[in-house]
N, C-alpha and C positions, 0 to 999 in steps of 0.2 A: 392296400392301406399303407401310407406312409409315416413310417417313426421320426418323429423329432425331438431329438435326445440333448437336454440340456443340462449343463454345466455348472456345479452350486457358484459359481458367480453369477451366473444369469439369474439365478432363481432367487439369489438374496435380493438382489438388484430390484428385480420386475417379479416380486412374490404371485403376482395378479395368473401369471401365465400358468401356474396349477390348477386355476379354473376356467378355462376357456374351450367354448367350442369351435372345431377347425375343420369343415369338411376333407372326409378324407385325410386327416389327420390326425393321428397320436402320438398327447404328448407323453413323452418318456424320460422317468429319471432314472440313471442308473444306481444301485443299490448304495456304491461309493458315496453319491452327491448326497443321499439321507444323511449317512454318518458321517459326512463334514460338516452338513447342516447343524445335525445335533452339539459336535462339537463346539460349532460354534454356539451356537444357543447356549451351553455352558458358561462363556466367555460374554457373550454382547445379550444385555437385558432387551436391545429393541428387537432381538431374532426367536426372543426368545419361546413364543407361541409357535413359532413355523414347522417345526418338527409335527405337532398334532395335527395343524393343518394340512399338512402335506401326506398325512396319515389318511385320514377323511376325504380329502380328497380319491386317494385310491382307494378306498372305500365303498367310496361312491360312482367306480368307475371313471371317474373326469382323468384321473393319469392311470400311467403303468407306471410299478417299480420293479426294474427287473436286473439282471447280472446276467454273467457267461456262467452258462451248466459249471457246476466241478470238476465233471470229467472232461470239459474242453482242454485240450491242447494247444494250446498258440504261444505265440511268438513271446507275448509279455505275460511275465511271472510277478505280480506281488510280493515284496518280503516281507510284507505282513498284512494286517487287516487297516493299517493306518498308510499306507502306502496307497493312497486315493487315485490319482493320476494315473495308475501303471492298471489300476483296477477299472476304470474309464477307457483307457485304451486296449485294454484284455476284452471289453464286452463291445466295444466299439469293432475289433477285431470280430469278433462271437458272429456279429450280426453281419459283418462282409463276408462273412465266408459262411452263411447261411441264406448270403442273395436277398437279405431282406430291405427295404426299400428306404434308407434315412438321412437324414441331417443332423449334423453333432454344431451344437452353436457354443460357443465359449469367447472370451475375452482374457482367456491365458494363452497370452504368444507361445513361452514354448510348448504346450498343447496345439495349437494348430500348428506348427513347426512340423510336428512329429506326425501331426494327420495329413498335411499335405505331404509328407514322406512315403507314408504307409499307404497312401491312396483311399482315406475314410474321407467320404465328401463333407465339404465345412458348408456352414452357411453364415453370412456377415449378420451381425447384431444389426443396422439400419433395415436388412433385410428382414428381420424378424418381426423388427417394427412395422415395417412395411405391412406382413403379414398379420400382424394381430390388431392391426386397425380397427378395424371394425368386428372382431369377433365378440358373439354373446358370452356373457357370463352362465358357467353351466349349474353355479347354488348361489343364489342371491345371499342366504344365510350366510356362507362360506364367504360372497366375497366382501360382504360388511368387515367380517374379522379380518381379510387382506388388506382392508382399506384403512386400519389404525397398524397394521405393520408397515406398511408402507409408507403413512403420515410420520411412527417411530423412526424410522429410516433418516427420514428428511428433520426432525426438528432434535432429535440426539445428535447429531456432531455439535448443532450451534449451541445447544444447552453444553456440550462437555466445552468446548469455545470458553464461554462465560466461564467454566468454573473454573476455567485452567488458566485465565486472565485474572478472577480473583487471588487464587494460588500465588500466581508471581507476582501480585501486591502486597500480601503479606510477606512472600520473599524477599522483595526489596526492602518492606520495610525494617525486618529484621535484618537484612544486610547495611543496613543505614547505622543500625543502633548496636550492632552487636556488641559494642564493648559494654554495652549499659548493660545487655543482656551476659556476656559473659562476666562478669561483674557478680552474680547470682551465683555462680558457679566455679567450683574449682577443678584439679583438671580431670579426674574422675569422672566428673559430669555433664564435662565438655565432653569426654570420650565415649561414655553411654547416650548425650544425646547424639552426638554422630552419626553411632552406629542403631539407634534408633531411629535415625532419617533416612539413613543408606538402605535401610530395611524396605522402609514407607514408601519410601521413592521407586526402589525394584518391584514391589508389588502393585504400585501405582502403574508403571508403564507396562507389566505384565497383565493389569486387567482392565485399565484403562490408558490404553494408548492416545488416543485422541486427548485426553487430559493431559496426560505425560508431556507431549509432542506440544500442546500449546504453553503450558509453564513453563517447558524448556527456551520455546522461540520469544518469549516474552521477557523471560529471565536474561537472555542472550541480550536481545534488546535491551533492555537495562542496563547491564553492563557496557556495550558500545557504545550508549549515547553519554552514560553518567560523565564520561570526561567533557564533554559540552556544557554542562550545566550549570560551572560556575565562571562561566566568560572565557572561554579556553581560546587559547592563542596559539594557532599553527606553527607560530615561530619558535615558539619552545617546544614542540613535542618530543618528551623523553621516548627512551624506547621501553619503558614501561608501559607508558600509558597507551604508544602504540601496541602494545603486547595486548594489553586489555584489552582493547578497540577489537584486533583481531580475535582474541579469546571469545569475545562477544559474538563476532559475528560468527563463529565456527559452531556454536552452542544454538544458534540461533537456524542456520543448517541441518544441526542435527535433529534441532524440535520441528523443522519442516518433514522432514523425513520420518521421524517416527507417526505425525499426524496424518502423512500420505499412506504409511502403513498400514496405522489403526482406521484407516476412511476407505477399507477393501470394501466393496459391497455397498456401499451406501451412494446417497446424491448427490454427494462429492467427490465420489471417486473418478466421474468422468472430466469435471475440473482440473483435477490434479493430472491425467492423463493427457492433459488436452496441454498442458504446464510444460511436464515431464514427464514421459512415458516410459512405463516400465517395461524392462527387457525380459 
């Protein structure tokens, strides 16, 4: 019998593949990919059922969830129970040197970096595909509930999209008016609202990145085009307003980057790689 041991980015990805039958194959998560999952599930409302299902599923016999024994000895040590990756490659380990027969699939380079090092056989994501073509679903019940994580997956970035484009319209427009609005306020109040944004804002790109990441590149945008907008004449551009230009497009950068972040796992992440690929 053959193990095929995936990766919590395969499994945010393609949640489908906890329920499939594969002759001659079992699918396996290592104990690590639960408790990334989970954590994520903390963090992203569309993962957030997967944790149970993925329970149920082994449950139901359709996976294994397993780890390296404790008293194994190998090569890679954990420094803790949040040190996922080194805990993946300790049972990836487990399992070569117990002769057992598998495939470890993943889409973090340097994860496969370190398995084509170590000599843990990899299998390509196309190939996976290739593979699960035509496999049956092993709980119909079960994969009802995959198929509204799945649809989550795909219409949450565009809904975070929208709201992170309404965000930086109300940005603008309060960057438009601000003297009317500081006008209301003395400098106390300018200083508590501040440090009331500066708050809103860090806890925004800490739980919603995908929002974060779009306000930013929108916000950015605004600022680089606003020197256009009232008949701007190349001939005079100060080096302020090139300053701005430039400040714009850097912010606008930055909000790509934070939404390629927050788009780990989802139906745009293979976009984004397809863009820029991460290292």
């Amino acid at each position: 019998m053959k193990y095929l041991v995936l990766d919590t980015n395969i499994i945010i990805r393609q949640p489908q593949l906890i329920n499939i039958k594969l002759k001659d194959t079992v699918i396996v998560l290592p104990d690590a990919v639960l408790s990334e999952i989970e954590m994520a599930a903390g963090r992203r409302s569309e993962v957030a059922a997967l944790p149970s299902l993925i329970r149920d599923a082994f449950v139901n016999h359709v996976i294994k969830i397993e780890g390296a024994p404790f008293e194994f000895a190998g090569k890679f040590s954990p420094s803790s129970h949040l040190d996922g990756d080194t805990r993946i490659l300790r049972y990836l380990e487990y399992l070569k040197e117990s002769r057992c027969d598998f495939l470890f699939v993943t889409r973090d380079k340097a994860l496969q970096r370190v398995c084509a090092t170590e000599g843990f056989p990899l299998m390509e994501a196309s190939a996976l595909n290739a593979l699960i073509g035509g496999a049956e679903e092993a709980d119909k019940e079960l994969g009802q509930k995959l198929k509204w994580v799945r649809l989550k997956l795909w219409v949450y970035p565009f809904a975070n999209i929208a709201v992170g484009v309404l965000s930086s319209l109300i940005a603008s427009y309060a960057y438009d008016h601000v003297d009317k609005i500081l006008a209301f306020l003395n400098a106390w109040g300018v200083t508590g609202l501040l440090l009331l944004l500066g708050i809103i804002l860090y806890i925004l790109r800490a739980w919603f990145r995908r929002v974060y990441g779009t306000l930013e590149f929108c916000f950015g945008l605004f600022l680089a085009s606003k020197q256009f907008s009232h008949g701007f004449d190349y001939s005079n551009l100060s080096q302020s307003e090139l300053l701005q230009i430039l400040s714009g497009l850097y912010v606008m950068v930055r909000g790509l980057d934070n939404f390629q972040k927050g788009s780990k796992g989802t139906g745009l992440e293979s976009l984004f790689e397809r863009i820029a690929p991460s290292k």
